[in-house]
Backbone as a printed PyTorch tensor [residue, N CA C, xyz], in Angstrom:
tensor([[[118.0430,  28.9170, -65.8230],
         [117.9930,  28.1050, -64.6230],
         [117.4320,  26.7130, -64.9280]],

        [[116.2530,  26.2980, -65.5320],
         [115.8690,  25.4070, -66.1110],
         [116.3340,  24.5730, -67.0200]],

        [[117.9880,  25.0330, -67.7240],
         [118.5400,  24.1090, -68.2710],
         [119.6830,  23.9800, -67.4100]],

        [[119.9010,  24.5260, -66.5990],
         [121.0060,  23.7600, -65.3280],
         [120.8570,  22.6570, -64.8640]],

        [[119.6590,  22.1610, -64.4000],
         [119.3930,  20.9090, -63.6970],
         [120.1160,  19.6920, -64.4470]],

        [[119.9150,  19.6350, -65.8170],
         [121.1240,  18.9150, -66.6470],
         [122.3760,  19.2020, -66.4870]],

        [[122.8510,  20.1830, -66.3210],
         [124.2350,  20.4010, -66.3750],
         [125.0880,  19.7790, -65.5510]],

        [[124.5780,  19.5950, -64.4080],
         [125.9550,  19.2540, -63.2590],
         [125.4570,  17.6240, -63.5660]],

        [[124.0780,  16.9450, -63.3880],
         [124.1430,  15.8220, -63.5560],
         [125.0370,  14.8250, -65.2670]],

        [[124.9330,  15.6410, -65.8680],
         [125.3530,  15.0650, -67.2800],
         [126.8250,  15.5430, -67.5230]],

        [[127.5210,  16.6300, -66.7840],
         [128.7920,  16.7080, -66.7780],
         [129.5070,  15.5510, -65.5220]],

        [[128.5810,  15.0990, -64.5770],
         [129.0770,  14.3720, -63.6830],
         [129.3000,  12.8490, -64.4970]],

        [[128.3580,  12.1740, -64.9330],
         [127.7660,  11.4410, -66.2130],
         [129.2970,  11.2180, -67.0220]],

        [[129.5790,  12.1360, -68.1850],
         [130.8180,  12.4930, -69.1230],
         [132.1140,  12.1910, -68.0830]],

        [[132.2860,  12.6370, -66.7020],
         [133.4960,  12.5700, -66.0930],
         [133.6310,  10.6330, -66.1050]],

        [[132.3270,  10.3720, -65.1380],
         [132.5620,   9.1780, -64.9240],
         [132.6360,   8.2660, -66.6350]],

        [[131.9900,   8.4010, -67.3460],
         [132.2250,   8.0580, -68.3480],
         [133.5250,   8.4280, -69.1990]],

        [[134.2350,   8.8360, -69.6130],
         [135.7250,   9.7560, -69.3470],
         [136.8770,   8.8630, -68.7580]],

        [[136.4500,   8.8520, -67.5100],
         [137.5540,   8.0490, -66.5520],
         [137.2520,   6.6220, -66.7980]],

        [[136.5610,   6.4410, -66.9950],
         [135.9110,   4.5290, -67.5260],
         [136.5150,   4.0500, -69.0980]],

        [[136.7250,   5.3690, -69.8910],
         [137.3850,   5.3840, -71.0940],
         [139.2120,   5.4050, -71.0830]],

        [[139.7920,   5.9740, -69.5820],
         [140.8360,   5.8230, -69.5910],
         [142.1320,   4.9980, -70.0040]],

        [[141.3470,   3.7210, -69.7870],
         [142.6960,   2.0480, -69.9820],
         [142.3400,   2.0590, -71.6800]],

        [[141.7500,   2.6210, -72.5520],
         [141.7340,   2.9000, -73.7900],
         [141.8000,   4.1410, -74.2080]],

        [[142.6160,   5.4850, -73.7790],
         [142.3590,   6.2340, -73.8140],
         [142.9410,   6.4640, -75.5070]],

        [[143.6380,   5.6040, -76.0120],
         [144.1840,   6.4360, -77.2550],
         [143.1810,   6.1460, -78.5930]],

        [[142.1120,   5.2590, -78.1770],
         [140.9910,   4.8700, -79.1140],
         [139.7910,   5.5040, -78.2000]],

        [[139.6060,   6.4840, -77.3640],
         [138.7580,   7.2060, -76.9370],
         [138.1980,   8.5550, -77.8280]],

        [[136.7640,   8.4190, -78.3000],
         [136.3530,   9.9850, -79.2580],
         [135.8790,  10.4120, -78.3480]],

        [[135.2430,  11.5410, -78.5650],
         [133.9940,  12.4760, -78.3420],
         [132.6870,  11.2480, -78.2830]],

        [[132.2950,  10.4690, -79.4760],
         [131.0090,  10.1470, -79.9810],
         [131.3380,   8.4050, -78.9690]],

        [[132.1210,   8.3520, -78.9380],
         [132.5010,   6.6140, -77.8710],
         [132.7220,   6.6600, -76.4640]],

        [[132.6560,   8.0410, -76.0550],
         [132.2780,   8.3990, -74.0590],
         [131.0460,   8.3680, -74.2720]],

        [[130.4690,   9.2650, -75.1260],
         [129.0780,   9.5140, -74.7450],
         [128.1000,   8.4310, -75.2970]],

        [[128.7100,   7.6930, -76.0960],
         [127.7210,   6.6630, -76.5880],
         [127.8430,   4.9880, -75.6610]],

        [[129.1150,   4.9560, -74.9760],
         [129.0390,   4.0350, -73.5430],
         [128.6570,   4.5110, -72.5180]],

        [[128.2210,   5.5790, -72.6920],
         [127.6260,   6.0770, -71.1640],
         [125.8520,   6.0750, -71.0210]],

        [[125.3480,   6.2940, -72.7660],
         [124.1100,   6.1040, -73.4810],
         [124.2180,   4.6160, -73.1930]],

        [[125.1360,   3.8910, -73.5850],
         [124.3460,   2.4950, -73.4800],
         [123.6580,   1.5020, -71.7160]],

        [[124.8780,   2.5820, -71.0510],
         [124.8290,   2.3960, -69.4280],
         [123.0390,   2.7180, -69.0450]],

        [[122.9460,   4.0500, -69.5980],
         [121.1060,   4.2250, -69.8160],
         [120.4870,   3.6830, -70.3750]],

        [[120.5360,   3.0630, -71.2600],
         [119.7700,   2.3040, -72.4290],
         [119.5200,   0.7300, -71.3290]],

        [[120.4750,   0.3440, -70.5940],
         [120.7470,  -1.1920, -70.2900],
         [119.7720,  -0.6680, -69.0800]],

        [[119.4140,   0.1600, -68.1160],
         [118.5440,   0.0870, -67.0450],
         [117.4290,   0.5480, -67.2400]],

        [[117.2590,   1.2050, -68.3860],
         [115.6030,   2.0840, -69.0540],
         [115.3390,   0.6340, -69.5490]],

        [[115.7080,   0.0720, -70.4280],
         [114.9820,  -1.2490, -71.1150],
         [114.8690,  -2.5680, -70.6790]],

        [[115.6300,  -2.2230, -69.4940],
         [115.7190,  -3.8240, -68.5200],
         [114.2160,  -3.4060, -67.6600]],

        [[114.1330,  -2.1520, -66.6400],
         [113.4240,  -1.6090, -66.5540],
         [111.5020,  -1.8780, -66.7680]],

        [[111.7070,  -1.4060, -68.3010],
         [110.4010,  -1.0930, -69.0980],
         [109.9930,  -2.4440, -69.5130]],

        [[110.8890,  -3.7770, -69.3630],
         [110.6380,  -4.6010, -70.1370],
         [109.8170,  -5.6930, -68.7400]],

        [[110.7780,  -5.2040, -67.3480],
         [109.8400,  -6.0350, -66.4430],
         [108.6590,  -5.6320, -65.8510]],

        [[107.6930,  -4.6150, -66.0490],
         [106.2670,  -4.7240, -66.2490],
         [105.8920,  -5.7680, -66.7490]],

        [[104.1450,  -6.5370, -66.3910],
         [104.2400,  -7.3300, -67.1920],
         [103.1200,  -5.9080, -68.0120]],

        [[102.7390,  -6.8320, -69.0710],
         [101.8830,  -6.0470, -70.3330],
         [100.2390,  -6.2310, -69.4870]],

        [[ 99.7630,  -6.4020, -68.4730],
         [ 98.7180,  -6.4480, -68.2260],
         [ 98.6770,  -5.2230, -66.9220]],

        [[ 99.6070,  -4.9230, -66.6860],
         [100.0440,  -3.6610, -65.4300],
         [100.4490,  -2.4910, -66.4650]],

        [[100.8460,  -2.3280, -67.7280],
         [101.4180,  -0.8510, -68.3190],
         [100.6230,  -0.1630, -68.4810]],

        [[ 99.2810,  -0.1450, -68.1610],
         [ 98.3760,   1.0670, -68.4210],
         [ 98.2260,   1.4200, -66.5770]],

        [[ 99.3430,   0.5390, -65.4680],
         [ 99.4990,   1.7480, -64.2390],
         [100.0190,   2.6870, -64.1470]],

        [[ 99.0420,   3.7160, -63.0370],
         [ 99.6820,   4.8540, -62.9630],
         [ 99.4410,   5.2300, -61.7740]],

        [[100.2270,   5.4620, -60.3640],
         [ 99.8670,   5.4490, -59.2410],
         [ 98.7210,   7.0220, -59.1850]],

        [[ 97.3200,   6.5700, -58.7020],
         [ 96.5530,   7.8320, -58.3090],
         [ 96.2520,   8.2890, -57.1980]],

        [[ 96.8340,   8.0260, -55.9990],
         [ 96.5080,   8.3480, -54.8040],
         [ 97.9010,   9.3960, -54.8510]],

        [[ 97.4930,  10.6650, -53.3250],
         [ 98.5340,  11.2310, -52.9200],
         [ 99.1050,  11.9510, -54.1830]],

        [[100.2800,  12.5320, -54.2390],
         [100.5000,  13.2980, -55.5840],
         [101.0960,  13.1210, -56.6800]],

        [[100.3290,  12.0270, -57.2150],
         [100.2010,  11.6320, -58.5860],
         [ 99.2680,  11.6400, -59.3330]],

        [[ 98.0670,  12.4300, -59.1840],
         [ 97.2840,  12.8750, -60.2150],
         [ 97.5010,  13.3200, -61.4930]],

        [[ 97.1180,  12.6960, -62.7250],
         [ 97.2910,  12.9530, -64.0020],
         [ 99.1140,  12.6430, -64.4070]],

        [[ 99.5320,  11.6520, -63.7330],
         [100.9730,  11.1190, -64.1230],
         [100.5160,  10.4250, -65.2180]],

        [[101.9070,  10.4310, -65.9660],
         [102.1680,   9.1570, -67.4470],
         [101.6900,   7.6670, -66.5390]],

        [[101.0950,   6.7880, -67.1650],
         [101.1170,   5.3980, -67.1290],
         [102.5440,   5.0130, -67.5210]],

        [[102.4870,   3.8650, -66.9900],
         [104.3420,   2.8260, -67.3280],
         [104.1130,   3.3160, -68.5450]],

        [[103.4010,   2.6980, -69.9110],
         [103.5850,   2.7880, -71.1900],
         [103.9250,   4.1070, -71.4750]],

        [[103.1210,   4.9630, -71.2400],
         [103.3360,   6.7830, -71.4290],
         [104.9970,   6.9440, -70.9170]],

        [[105.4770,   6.5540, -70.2730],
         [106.6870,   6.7100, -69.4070],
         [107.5740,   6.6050, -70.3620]],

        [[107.4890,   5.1410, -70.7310],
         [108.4200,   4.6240, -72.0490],
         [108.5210,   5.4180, -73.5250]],

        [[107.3260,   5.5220, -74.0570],
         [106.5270,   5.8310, -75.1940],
         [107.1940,   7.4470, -74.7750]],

        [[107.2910,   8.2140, -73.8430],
         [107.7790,   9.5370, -74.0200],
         [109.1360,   9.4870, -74.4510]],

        [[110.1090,   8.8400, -73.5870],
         [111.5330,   8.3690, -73.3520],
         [111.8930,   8.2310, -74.9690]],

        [[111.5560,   7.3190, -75.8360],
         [111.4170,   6.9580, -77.0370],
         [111.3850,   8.2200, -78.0230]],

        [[110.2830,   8.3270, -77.8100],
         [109.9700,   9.8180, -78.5330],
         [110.9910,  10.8430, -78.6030]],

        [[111.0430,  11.3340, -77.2970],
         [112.2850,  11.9380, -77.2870],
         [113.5720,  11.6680, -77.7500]],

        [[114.0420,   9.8330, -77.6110],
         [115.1010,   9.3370, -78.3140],
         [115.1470,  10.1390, -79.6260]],

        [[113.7320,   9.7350, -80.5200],
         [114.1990,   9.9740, -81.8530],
         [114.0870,  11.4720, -82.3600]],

        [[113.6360,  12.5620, -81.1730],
         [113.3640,  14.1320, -81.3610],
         [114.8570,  14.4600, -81.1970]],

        [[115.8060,  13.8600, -80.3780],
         [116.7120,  14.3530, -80.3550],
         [118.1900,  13.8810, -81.3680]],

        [[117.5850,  12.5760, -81.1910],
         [118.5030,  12.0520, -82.3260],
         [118.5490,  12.7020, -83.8130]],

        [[116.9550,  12.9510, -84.3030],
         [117.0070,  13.9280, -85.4630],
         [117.5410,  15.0270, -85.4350]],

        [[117.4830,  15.6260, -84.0800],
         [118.0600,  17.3150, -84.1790],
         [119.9690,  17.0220, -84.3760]],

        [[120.1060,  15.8970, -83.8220],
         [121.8730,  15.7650, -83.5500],
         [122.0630,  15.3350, -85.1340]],

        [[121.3790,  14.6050, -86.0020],
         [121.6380,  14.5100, -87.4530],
         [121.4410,  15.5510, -88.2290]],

        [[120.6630,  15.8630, -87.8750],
         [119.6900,  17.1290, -88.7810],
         [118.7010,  16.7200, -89.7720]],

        [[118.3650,  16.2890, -89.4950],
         [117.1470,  15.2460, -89.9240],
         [115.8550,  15.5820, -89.2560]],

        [[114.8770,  14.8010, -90.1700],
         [113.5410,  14.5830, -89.3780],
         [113.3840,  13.0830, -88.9120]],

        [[113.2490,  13.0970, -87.9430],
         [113.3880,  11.3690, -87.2930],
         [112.0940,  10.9120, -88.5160]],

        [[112.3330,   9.4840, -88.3140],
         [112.3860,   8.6590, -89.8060],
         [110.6280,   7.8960, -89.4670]],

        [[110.4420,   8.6120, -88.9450],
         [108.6280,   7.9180, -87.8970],
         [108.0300,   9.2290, -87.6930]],

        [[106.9470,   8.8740, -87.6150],
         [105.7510,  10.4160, -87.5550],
         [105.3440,   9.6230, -85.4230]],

        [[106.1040,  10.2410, -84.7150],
         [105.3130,  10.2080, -83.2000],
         [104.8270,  10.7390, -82.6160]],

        [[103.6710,  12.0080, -83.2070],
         [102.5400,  12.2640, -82.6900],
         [103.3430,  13.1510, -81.3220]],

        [[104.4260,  13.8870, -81.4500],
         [105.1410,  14.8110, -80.4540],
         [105.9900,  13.6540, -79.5040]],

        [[105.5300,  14.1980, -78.1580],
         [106.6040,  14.1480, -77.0750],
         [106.1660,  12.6560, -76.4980]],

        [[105.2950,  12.5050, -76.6360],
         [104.9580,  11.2040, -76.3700],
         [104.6330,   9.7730, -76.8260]],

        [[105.0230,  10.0370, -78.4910],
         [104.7040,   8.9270, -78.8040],
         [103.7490,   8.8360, -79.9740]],

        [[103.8250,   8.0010, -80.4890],
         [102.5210,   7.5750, -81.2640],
         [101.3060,   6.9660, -80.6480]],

        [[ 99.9600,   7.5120, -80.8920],
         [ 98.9370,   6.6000, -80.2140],
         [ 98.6080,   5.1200, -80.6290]],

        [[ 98.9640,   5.1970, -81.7500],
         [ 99.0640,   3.5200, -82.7930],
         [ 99.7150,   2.7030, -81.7790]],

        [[101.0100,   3.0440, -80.7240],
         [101.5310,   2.1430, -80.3400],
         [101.2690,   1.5420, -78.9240]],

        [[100.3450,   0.6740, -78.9640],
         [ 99.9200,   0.0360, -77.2800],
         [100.0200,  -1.1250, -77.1780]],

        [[100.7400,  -2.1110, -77.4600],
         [100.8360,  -3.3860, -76.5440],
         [102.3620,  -3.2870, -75.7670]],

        [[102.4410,  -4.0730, -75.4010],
         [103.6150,  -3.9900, -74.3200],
         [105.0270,  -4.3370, -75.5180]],

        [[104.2350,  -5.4860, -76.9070],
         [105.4650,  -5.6540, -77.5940],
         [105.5200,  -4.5870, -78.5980]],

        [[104.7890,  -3.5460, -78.7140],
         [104.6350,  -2.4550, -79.9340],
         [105.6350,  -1.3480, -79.0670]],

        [[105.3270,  -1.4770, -77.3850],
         [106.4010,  -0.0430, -76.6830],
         [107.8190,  -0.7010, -76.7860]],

        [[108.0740,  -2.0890, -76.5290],
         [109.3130,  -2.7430, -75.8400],
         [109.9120,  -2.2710, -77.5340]],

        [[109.2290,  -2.3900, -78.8640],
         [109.6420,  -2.4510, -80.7640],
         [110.1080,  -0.4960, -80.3520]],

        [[109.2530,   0.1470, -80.1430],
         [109.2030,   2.1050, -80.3560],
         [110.4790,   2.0760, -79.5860]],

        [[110.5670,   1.3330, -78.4120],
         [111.6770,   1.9980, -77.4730],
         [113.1270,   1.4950, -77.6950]],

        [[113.0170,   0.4130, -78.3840],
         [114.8820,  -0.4230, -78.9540],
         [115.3720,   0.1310, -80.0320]],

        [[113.9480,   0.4020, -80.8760],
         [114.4510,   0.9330, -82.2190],
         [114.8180,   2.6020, -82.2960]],

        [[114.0350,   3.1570, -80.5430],
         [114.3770,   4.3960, -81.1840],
         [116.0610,   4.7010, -79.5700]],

        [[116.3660,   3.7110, -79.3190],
         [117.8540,   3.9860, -78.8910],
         [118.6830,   3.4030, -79.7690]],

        [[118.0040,   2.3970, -80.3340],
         [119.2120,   2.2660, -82.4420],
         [119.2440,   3.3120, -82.7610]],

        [[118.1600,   3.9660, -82.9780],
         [118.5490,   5.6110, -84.1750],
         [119.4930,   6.6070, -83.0490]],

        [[119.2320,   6.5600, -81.4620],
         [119.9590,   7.4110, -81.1340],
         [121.0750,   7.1900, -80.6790]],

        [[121.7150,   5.9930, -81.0020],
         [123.0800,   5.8510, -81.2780],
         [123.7950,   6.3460, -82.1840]],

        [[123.3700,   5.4480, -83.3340],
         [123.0480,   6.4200, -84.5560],
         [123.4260,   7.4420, -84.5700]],

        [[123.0920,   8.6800, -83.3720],
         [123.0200,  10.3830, -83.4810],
         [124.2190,  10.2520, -82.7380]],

        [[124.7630,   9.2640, -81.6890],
         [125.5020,   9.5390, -80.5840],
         [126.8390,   9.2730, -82.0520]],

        [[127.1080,   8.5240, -82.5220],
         [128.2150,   8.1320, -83.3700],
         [128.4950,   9.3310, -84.5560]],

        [[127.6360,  10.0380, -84.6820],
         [127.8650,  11.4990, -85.3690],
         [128.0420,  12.4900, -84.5710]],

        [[128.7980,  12.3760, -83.3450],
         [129.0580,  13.6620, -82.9920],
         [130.8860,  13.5800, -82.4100]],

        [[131.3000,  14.3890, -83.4380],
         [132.8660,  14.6020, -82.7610],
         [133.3730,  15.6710, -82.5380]],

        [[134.8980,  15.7160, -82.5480],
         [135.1630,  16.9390, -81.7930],
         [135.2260,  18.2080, -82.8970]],

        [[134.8630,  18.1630, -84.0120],
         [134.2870,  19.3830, -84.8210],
         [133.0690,  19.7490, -84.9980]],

        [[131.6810,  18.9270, -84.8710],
         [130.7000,  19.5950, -84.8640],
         [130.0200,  19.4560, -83.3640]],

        [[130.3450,  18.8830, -82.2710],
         [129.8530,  19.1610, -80.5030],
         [129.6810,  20.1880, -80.1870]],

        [[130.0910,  21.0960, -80.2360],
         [129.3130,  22.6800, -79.8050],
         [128.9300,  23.6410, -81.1250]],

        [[129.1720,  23.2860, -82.6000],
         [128.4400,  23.8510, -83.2380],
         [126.9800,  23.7840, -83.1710]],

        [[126.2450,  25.1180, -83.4760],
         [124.9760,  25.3970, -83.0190],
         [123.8340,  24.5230, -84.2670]],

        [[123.0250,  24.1830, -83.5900],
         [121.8000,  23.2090, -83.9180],
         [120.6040,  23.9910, -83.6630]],

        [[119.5490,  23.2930, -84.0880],
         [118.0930,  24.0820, -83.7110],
         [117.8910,  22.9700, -82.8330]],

        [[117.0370,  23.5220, -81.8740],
         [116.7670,  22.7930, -80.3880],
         [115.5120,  21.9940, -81.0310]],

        [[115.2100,  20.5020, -80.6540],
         [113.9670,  19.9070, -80.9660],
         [112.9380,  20.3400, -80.3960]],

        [[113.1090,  21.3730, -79.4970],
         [112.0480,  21.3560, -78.6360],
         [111.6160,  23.0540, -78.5470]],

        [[111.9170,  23.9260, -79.8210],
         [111.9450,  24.8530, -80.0450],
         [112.2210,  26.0220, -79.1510]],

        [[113.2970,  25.6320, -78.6810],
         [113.7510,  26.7770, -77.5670],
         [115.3200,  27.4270, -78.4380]],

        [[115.2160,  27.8790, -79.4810],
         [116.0390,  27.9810, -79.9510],
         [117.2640,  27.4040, -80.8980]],

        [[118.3570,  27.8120, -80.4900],
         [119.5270,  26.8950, -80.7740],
         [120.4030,  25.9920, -79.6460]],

        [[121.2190,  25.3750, -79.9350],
         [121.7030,  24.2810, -78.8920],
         [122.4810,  23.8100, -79.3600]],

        [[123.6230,  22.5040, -79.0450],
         [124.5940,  21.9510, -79.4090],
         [124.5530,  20.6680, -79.0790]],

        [[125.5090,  19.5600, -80.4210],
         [124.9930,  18.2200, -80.6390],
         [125.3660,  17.3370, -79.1410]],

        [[126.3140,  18.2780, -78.4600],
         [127.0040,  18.2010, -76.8730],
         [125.9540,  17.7560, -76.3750]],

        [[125.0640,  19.1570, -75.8940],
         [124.0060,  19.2690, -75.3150],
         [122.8440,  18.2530, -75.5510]],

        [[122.7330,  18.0980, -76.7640],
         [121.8940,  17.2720, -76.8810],
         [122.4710,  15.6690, -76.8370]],

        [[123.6640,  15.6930, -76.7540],
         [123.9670,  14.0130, -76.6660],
         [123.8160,  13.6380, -74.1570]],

        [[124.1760,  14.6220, -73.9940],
         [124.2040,  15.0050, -72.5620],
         [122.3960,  14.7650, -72.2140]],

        [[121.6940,  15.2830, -72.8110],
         [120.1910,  15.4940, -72.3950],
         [120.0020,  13.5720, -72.9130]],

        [[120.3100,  12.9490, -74.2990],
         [119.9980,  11.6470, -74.6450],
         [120.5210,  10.6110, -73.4830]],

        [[121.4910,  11.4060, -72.4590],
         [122.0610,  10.6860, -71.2640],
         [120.8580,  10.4660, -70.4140]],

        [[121.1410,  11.7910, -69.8660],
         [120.1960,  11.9210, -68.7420],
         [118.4710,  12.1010, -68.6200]],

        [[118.1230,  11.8710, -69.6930],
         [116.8150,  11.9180, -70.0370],
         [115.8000,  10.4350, -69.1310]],

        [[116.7180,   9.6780, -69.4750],
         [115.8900,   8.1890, -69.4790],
         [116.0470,   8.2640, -67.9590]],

        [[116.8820,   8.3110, -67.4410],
         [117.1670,   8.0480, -65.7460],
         [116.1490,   8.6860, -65.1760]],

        [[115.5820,   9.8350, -65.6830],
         [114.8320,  10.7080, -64.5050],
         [113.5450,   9.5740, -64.8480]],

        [[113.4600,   9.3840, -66.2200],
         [111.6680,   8.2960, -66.2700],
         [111.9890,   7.1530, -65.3640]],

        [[113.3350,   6.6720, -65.4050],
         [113.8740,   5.3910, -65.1860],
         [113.5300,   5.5350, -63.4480]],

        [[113.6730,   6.5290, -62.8560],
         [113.5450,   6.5030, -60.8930],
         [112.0380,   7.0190, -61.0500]],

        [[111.1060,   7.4620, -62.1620],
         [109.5480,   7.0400, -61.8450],
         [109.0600,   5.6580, -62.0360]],

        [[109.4620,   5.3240, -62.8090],
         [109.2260,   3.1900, -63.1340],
         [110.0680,   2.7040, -62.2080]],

        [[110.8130,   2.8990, -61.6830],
         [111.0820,   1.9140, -60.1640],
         [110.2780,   2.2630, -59.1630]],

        [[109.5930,   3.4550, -59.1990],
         [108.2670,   3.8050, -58.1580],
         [107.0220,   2.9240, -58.9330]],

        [[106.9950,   2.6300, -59.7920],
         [105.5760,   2.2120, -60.4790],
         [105.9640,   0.4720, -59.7240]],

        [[107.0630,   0.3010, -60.4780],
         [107.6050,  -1.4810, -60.4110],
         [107.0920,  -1.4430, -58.8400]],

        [[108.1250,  -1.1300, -58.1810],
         [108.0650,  -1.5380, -56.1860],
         [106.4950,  -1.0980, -55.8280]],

        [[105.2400,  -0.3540, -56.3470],
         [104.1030,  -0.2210, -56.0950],
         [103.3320,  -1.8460, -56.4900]],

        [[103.8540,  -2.1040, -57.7880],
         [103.6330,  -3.3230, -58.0000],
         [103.6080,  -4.6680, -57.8750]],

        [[104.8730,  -4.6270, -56.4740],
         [105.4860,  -6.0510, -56.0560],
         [106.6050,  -6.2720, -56.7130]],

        [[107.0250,  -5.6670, -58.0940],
         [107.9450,  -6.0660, -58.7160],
         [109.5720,  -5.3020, -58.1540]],

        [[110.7700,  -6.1380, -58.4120],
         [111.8690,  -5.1480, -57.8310],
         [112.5800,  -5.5010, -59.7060]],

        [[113.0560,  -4.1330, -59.5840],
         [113.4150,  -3.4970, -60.7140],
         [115.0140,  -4.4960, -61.3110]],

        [[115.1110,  -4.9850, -62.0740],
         [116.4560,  -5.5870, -62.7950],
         [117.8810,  -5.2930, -61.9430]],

        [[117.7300,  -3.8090, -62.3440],
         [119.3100,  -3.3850, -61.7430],
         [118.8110,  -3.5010, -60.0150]],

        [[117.7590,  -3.7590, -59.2490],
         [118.0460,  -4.0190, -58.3840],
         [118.2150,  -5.2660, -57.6530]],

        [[118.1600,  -6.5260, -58.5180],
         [117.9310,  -8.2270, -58.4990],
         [119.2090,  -8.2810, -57.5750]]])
């Protein structure tokens, strides 16, 4: 049940991405839907993360029920992390940085050390998105997140929809702030 909540959103995701690939459909892969549909996330997570200024990223709304939430930076710094947990599992690799798990490295705190963790680690997971075609997408993988096995599908689907869910908590942080979010200018 807990890995459904991805499913309908990231197969909805692939359609629209899919049908957007159509007027090129005969230079359409596997690894070039899902990696224009990654960049569609990539362009509102980093437009996003980048309009905080650096003297607001250690907010974290504490009133009402947000006790013990990520700060903006934590927000990003997870997003990232995860970029490169999953990007390694879709190579088979060990991502190419030691980040201290799901969140990040603690080394990394200024606003230009998260804006460096978070570009470089949707480079590497392009990177993962451009290695996946239609012979190894549902061959089985070890899950980064030790729940088993999984597929480079699955995990290019989760590198989709991952950032959006942080991405509609930082437009709650931004509009707490006065600020209105890029994609909404």
């Amino acid at each position: 049940m807990k890995k459904m909540k991805y499913v309908v959103p990231c197969m909805i995701l692939l359609a629209c991405s899919a049908w957007g690939q159509m007027a090129n459909m005969d230079h359409a892969t596997v690894a070039s839907v899902l990696d224009k549909t990654f960049k569609s996330a990539e362009g509102e997570f980093v437009g996003a993360a980048d309009a905080m200024p650096e003297d607001k990223y250690s907010f974290a709304p504490t009133s009402g029920e947000f006790k013990g939430v990520r700060t903006y930076a934590q927000q990003i710094k997870h997003v990232a992390a995860v970029n490169y947990l999953i990007g390694g599992a879709i190579l088979g690799e060990k991502p190419p940085l030691e980040l201290g798990g799901e969140n990040g490295p603690d080394s990394v705190k200024t606003k230009a050390d998260v804006m460096k963790f978070l570009k470089d680690s949707f480079v590497y997971a392009h990177k993962a998105m451009a290695s996946i075609d239609e012979k190894n997408m549902v061959a089985s993988i070890k899950s980064p997140f030790g729940q088993g096995d999984t597929t480079r599908l699955a995990m290019g689907a989760i590198l989709i929809s991952h950032p959006f869910d942080h991405y509609g908590q930082m437009v709650v942080y931004l509009r707490m702030n006065g600020i209105v979010p890029p994609a909404s200018r």
